[in-house]
C-alpha positions as CSV (number, residue, x, y, z in Angstrom):
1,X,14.5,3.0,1.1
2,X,11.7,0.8,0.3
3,X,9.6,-2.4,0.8
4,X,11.1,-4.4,-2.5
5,X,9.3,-7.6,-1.8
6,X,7.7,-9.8,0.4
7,X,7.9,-13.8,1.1
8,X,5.1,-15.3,3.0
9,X,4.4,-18.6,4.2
10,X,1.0,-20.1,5.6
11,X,-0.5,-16.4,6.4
12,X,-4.0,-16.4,6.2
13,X,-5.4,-17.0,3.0
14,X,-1.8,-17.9,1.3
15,X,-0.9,-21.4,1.7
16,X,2.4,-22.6,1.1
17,X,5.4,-19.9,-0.1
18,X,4.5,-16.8,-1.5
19,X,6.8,-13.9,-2.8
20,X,5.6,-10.5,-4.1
21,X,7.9,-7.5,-5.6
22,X,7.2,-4.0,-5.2
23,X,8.1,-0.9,-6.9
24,X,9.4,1.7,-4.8
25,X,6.4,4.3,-6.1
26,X,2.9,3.3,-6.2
27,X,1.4,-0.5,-6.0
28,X,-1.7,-1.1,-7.0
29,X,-3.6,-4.2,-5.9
30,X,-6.3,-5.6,-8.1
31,X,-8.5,-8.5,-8.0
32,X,-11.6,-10.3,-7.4
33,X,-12.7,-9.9,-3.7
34,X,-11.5,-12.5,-1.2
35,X,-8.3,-12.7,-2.6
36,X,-5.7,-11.4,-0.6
37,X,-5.4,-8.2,-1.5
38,X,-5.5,-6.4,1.9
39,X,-3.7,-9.3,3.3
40,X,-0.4,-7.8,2.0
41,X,-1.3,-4.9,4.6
42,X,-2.0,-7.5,7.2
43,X,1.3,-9.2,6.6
44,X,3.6,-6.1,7.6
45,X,0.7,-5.5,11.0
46,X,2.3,-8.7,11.9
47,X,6.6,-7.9,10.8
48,X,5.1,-5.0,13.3
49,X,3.5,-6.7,16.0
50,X,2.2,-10.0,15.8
51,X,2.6,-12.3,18.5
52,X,0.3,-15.1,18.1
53,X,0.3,-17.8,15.4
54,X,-3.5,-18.7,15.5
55,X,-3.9,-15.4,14.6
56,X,-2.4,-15.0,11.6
57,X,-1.8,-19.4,10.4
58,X,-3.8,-20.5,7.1
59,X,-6.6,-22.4,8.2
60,X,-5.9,-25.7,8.0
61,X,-2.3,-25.7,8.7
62,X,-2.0,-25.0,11.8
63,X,0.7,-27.6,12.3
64,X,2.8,-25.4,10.3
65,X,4.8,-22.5,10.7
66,X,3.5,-19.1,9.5
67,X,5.9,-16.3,8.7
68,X,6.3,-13.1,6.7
69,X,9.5,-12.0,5.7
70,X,10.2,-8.7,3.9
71,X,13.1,-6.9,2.3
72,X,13.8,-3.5,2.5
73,X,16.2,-2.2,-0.5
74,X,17.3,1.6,-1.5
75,X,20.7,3.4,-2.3
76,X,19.9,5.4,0.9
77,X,19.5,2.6,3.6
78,X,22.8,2.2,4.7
79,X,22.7,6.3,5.3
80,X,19.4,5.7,7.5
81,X,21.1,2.8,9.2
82,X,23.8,4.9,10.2
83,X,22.0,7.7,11.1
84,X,22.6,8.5,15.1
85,X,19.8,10.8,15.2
86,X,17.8,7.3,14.5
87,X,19.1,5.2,16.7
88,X,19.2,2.3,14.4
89,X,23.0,1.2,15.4
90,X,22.1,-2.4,16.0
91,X,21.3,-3.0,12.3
92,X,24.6,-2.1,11.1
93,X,26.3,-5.8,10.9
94,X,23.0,-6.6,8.9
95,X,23.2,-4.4,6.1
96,X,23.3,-6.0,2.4
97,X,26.0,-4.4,-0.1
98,X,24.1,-5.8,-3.6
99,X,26.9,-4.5,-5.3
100,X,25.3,-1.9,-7.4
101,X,25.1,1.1,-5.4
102,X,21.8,-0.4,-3.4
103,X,21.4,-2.0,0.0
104,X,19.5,-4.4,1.3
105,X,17.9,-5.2,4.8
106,X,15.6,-8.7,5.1
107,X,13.6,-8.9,8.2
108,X,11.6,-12.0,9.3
109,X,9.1,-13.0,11.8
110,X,8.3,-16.8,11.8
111,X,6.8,-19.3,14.5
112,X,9.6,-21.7,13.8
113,X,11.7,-21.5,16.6
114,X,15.3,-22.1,17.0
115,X,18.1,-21.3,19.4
116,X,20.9,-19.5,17.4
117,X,24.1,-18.4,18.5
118,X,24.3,-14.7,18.5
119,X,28.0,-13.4,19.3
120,X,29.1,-14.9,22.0
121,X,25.8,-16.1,23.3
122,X,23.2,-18.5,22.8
123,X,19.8,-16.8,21.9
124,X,16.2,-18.7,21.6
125,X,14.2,-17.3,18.5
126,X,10.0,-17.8,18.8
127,X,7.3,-15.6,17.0
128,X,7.6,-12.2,19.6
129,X,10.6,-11.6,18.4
130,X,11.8,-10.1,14.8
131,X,14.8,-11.2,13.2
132,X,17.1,-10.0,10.8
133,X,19.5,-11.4,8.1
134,X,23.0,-11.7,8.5
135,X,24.5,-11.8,5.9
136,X,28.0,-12.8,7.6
137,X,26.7,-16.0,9.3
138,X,28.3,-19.1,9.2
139,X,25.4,-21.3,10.0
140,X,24.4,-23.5,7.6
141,X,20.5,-23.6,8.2
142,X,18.6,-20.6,6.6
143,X,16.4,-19.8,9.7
144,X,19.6,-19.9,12.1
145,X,20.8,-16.9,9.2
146,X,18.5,-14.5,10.9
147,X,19.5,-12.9,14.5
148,X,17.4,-10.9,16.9
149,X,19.5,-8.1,17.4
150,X,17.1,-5.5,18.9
151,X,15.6,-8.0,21.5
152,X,11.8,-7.9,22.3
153,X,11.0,-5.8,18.8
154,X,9.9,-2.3,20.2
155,X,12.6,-0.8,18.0
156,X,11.7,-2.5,14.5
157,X,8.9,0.8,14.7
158,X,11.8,2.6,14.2
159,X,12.5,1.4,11.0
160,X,9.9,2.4,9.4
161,X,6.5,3.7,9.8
162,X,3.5,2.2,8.0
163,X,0.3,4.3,8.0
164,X,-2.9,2.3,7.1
165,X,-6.2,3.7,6.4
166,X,-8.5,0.7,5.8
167,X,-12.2,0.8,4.2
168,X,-13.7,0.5,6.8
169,X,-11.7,2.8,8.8
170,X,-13.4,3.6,12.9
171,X,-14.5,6.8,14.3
172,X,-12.4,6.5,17.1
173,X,-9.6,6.6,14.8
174,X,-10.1,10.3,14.3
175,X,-10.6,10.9,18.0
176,X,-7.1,9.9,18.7
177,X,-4.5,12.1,18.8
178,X,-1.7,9.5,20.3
179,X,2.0,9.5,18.6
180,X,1.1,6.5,16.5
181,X,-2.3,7.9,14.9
182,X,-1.9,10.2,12.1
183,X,-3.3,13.2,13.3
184,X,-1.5,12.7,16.0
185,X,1.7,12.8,14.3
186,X,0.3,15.9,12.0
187,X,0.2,17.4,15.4
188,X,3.8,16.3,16.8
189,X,6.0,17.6,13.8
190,X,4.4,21.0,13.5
191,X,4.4,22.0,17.3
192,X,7.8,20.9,17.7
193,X,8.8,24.4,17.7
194,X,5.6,25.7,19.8
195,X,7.2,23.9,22.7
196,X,10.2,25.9,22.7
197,X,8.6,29.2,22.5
198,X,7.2,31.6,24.3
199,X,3.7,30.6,24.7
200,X,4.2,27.4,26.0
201,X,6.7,29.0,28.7
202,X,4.4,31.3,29.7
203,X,1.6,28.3,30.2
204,X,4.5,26.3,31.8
205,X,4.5,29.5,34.7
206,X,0.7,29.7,35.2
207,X,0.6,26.0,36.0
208,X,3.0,26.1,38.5
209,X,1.6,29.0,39.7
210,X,-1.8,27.3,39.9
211,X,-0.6,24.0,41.0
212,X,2.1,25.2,42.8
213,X,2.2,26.5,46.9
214,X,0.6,29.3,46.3
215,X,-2.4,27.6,44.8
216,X,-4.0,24.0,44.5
217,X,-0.9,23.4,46.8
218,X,-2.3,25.7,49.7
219,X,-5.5,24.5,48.9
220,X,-4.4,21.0,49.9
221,X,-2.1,21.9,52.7
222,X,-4.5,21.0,55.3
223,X,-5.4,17.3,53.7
224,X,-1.5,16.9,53.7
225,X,-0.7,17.7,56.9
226,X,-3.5,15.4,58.3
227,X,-2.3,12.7,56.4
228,X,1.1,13.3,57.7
229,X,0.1,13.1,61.3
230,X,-1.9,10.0,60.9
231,X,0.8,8.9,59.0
232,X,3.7,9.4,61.7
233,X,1.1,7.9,65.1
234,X,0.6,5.2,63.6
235,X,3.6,4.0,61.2
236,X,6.4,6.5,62.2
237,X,8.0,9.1,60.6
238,X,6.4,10.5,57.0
239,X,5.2,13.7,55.2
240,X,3.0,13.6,52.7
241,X,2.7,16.6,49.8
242,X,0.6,16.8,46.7
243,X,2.6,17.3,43.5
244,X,0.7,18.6,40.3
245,X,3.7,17.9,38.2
246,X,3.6,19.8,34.2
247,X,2.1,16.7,31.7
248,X,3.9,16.1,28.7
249,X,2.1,18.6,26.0
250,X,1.2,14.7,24.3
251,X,-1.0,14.2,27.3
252,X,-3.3,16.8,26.2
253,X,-3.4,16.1,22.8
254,X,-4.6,12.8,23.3
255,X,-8.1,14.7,24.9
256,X,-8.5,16.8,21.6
257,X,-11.2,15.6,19.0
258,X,-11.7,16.5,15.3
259,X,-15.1,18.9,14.4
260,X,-16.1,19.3,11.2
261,X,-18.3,22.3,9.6
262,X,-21.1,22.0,7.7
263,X,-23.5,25.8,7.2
264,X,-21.7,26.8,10.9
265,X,-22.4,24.2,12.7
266,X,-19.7,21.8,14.0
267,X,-19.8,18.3,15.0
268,X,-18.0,15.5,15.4
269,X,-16.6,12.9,12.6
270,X,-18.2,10.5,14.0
271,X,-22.1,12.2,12.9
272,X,-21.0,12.4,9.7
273,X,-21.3,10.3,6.4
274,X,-19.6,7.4,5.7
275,X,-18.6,9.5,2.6
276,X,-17.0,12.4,4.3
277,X,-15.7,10.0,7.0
278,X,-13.2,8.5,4.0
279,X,-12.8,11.9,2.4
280,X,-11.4,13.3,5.8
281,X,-8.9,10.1,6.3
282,X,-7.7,9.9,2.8
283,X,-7.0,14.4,3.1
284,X,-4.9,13.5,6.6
285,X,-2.4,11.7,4.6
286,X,-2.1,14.4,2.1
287,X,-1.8,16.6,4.9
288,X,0.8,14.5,6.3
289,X,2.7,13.8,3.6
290,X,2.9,17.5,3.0
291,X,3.7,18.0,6.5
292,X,6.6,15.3,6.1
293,X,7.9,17.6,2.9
294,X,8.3,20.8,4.8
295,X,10.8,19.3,6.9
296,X,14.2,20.2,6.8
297,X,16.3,17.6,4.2
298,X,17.5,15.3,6.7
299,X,17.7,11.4,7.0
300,X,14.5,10.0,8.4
301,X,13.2,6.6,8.5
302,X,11.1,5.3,5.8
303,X,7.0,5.8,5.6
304,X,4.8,3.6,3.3
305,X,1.4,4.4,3.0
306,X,-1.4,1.3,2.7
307,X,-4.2,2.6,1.6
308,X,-7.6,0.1,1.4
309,X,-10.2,0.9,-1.6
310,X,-9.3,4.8,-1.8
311,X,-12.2,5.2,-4.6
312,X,-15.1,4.3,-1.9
313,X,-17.7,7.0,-2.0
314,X,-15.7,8.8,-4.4
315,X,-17.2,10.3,-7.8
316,X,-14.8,9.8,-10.9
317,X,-13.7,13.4,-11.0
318,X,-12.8,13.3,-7.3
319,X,-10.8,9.6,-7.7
320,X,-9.3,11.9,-11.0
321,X,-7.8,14.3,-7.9
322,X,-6.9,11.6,-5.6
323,X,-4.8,9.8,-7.7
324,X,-3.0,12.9,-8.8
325,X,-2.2,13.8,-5.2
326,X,-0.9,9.6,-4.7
327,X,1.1,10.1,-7.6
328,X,2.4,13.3,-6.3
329,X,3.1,11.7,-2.8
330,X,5.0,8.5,-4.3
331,X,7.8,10.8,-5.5
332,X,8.6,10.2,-2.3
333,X,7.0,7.5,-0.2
334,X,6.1,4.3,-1.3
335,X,2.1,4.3,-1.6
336,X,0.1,0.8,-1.4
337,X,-3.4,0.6,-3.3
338,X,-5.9,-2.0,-2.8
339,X,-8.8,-0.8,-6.5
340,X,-11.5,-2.1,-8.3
341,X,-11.6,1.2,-9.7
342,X,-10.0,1.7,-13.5
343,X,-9.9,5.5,-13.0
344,X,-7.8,4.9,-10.6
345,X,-5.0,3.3,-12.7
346,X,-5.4,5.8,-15.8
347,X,-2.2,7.8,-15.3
348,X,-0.4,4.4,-14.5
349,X,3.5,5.0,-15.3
350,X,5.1,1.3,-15.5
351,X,8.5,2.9,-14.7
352,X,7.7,3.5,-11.4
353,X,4.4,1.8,-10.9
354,X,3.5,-1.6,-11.2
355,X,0.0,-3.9,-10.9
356,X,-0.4,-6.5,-8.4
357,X,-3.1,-9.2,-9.7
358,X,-4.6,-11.3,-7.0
359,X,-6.8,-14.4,-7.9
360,X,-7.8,-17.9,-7.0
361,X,-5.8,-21.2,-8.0
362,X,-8.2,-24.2,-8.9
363,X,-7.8,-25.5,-5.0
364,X,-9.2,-22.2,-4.0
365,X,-6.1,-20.8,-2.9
366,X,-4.8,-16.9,-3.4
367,X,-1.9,-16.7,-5.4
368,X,-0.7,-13.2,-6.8
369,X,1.0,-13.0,-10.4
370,X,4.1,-11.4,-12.0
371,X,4.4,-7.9,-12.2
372,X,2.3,-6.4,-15.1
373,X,3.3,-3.4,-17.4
374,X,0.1,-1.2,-19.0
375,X,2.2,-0.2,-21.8
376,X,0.6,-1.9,-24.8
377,X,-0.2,1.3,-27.1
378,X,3.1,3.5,-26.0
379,X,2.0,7.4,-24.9
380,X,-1.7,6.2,-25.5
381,X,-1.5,3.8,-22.5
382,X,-3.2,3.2,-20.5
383,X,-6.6,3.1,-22.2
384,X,-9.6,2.4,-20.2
385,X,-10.1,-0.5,-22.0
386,X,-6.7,-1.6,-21.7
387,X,-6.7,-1.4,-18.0
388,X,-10.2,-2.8,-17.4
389,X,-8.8,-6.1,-19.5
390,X,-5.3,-6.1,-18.3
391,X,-6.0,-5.0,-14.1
392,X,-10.0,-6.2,-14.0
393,X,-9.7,-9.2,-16.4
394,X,-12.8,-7.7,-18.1
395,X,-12.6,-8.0,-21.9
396,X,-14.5,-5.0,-23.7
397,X,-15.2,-4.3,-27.3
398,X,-12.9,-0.5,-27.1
399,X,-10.5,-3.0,-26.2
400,X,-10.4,-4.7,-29.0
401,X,-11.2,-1.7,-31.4
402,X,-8.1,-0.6,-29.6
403,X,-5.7,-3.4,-30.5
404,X,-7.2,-3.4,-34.1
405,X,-6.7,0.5,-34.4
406,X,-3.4,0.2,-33.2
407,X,-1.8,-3.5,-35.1
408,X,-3.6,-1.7,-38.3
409,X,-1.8,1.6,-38.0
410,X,1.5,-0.3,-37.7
411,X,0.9,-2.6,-40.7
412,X,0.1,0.8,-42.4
413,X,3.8,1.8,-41.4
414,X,5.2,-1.0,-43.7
415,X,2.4,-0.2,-46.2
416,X,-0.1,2.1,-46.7
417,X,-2.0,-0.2,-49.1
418,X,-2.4,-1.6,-45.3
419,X,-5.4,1.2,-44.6
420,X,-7.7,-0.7,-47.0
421,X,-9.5,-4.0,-45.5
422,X,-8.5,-6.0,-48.0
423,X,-4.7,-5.4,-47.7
424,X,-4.5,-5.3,-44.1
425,X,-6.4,-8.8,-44.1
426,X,-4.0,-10.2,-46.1
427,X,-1.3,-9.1,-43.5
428,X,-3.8,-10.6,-40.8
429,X,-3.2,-13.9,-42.7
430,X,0.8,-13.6,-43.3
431,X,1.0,-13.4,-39.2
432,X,-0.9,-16.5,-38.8
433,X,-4.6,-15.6,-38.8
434,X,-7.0,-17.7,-41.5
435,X,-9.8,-16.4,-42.8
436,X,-12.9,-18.7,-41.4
437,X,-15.8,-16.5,-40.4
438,X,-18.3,-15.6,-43.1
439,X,-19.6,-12.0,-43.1
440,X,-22.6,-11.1,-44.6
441,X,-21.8,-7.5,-46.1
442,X,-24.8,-4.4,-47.0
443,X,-24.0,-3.3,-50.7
444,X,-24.8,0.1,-51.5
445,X,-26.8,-0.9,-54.3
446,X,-28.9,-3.3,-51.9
447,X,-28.3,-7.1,-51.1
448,X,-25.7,-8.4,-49.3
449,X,-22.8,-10.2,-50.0
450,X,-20.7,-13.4,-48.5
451,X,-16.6,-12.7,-47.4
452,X,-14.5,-14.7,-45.2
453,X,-12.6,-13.1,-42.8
454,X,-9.8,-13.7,-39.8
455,X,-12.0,-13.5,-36.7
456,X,-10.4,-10.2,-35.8
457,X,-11.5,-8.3,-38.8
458,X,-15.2,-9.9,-38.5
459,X,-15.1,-8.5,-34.9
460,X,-14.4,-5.1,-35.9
461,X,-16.6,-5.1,-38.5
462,X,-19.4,-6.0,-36.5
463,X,-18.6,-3.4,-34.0
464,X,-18.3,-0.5,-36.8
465,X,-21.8,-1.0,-38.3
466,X,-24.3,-1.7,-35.9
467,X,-26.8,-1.3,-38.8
468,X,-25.8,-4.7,-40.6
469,X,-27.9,-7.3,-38.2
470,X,-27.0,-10.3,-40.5
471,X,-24.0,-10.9,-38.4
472,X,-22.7,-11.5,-34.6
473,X,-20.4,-12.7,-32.4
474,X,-20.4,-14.3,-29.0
475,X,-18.1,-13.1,-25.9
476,X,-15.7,-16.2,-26.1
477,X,-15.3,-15.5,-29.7
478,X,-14.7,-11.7,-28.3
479,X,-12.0,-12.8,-26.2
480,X,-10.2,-15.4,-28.7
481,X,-10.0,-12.1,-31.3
482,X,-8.3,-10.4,-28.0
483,X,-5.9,-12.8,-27.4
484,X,-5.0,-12.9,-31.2
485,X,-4.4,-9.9,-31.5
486,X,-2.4,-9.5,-28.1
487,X,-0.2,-12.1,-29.7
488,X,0.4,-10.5,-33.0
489,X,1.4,-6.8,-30.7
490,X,3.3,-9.1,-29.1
491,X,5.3,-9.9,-32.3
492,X,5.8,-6.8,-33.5
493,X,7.4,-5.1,-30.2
């Protein structure tokens, strides 16, 4: 089970409707900054938990209604829907058969409210609650489609669990060991078992023996009883007692802290670098993850992980690791990448990957496009260069040497007359390209000579021998020899 896509209307800096797909392993989201990219993470904070529409409305419009809806699709839902152990009963009727072996589950939270009839009963919809789509509904609005069948939505947490780890990610957020923080549920799943054994009995005995009459409760036998009698002169009857009941093992978690070792000494996260700081947050979700894999194979809710600039204060080698580790991770979970980083995307695998490209419109707006594939040079993709042009929008001249390399070793395929200039120009030209840019060529016996070529070929040649100085070539002309030659690849797939 898995986020396939999201709809979004009026939130934040997305105007109007929005809809972005997922794949079910890793997305990466690329883009200029100040373009939306981390607002994807902020639209699912709200499916979770948002409550108020100035919060989340695009400026501007906040006569509108805002909403985030999102879809949830696998050939395993309908098993975690039924699971008892999960407790997620009341989602049953909403359940989507697509008809090939997958399911699907739509959930929506929207300030438009409406009042919806819901069984038998009449039900008022606003923004606190989370809604779901039923598919069996006979209503003939769209919004009146979706029903709140869990009430006030404590239990859409038990759908799925998000884990976010922003870039600029809090101390405190290492200090807290509460259910919903990470470490904290490190700590939960592997001391599940601690609580049923021996040492936790025997600590369970000392307090009570501590707390218990024979000690804290003797102690305070005296202020009890004085209580009492003040209690019963002046109001009545009454006995007071002190009770030091056994906290819930979660209660002293949440007072444990995380110390990290540098040459012996310990301190806490919070003295350390900004550096280590990410390093330690991005290895808890490893750990986690790992954690998560140890388990026994049963059916369990669904965890994504959204994961904000992962290469900050990374080294290239170190971003190398990381990604491997992601990778390794998404076999599993769906993983969430805001980059700016190309190393980042080098083991990209378009089968169960995909690239997210957020820009500006000519109002100023975000906008996000199609879903793009780097698969342009088959088990040589991705280049760096490839990535960088396709991800980045940054043109490069390996890039292009790229494209020419590879178009040239394909026209060699029909030919190999093809491997000499001339030939392969000649090809250039039978796919469209004319022959309009004079080089000035070195001879080997000295002078130079005058030849028209496509604007590709000139490129190239330029490129190949920095030596001859008589020619050059601007960076639109750069990127028109790109987008020729993207077209011609295009042709021959």
């Amino acid at each position: 089970m898995y986020i396939s896509k999201i709809k979004l209307e009026n939130f934040k800096s997305f105007s109007g409707e929005h809809t972005v797909k997922f794949s079910e392993g890793i997305n990466f989201f690329v883009g200029n900054n100040n373009c939306g990219k981390t607002t994807i993470f902020k639209a699912i904070e709200f499916i979770q938990s948002g409550k108020y529409k100035l919060d989340f409305i695009t400026k501007g419009l906040e006569d509108k209604n805002v909403a985030v809806e999102i879809e949830f699709k696998g050939s395993d839902l309908h098993e975690i829907i039924k699971d008892e152990n999960l407790n997620l009963n009341k989602y049953s009727d909403y359940v989507i058969d697509n008809g090939d072996s997958t399911y699907s589950l739509r959930v929506l939270r929207t300030s438009q409210e409406c009042e919806i009839k819901q069984g038998k009963r009449k039900v008022a919809l606003d923004i606190s609650k989370v809604r779901v789509y039923n598919p069996n509904s006979t209503e003939s609005e769209e919004i009146k489609k979706f029903e709140n069948p869990t009430g006030i939505d404590k239990t859409i947490t038990a759908l799925f669990d998000a884990q976010f780890i922003y870039s600029d990610i809090k101390n405190e957020d290492y200090q807290d060991f509460g259910k919903t923080k990470i470490i904290g549920k490190i700590i939960n799943d592997i001391t599940k078992d601690f609580q049923k054994g021996d040492t936790w009995k025997q600590f369970q005995d000392a307090h009570k023996k501590t707390f218990g009459d024979n000690g804290l409760g003797r102690i305070l036998e005296g202020v009890a009883n004085n209580i009492s009698s003040v209690l019963k002169e002046q109001y009545g009857d009454g006995e007071v007692q002190f009770n030091f009941g056994l906290p819930e093992i979660d209660n002293f978690f949440k007072t444990g802290s995380l110390l990290l070792s540098d040459n012996g000494i310990s301190t806490s996260v919070s003295e350390k670098g900004t550096g280590m700081q990410r390093a330690l947050a991005l290895s808890l979700i490893q750990v986690y993850a790992g954690v998560l894999d140890n388990k026994e194979e049963t059916v369990s809710k669904p965890i994504m992980f959204f994961i904000d600039e992962p290469e900050t204060f990374l080294h290239p080698k170190a971003q190398d690791k990381l990604i491997e580790s992601l990778n390794k991770i998404s076999e599993k979970y769906q993983v969430f990448i805001t980059t700016h980083s190309p190393y980042l995307l080098k083991k990209f695998d378009c089968r169960t990957q995909q690239i997210n490209i957020f820009s500006k419109n000519d109002e100023g707006g975000n906008y996000v496009s199609d879903k793009r594939e780097l698969n342009f040079f088959g088990a040589s993709s991705p280049t760096i260069g490839e990535i960088n042009y396709i991800a980045f929008g940054v043109n490069s001249v390996e890039f292009h040497n790229e494209l020419y390399g590879f178009i040239q070793a394909k026209a060699i395929d029909e030919d190999e007359d093809n491997y000499f200039e001339k030939s392969f120009e000649q090809w250039l030209v039978n796919k469209g390209l004319i022959q309009n840019k004079n080089y000035c060529r070195l001879l080997k016996v000295g002078g130079t000579r005058q030849e028209f070529k496509t604007l590709p070929t000139f490129i190239r040649n330029i490129i190949h021998h920095p030596e001859n100085r008589n020619n050059k070539y601007t960076e639109e002309e750069l990127e028109e020899s790109t987008e020729l030659l993207l077209k011609i690849l295009e042709s021959l797939v």
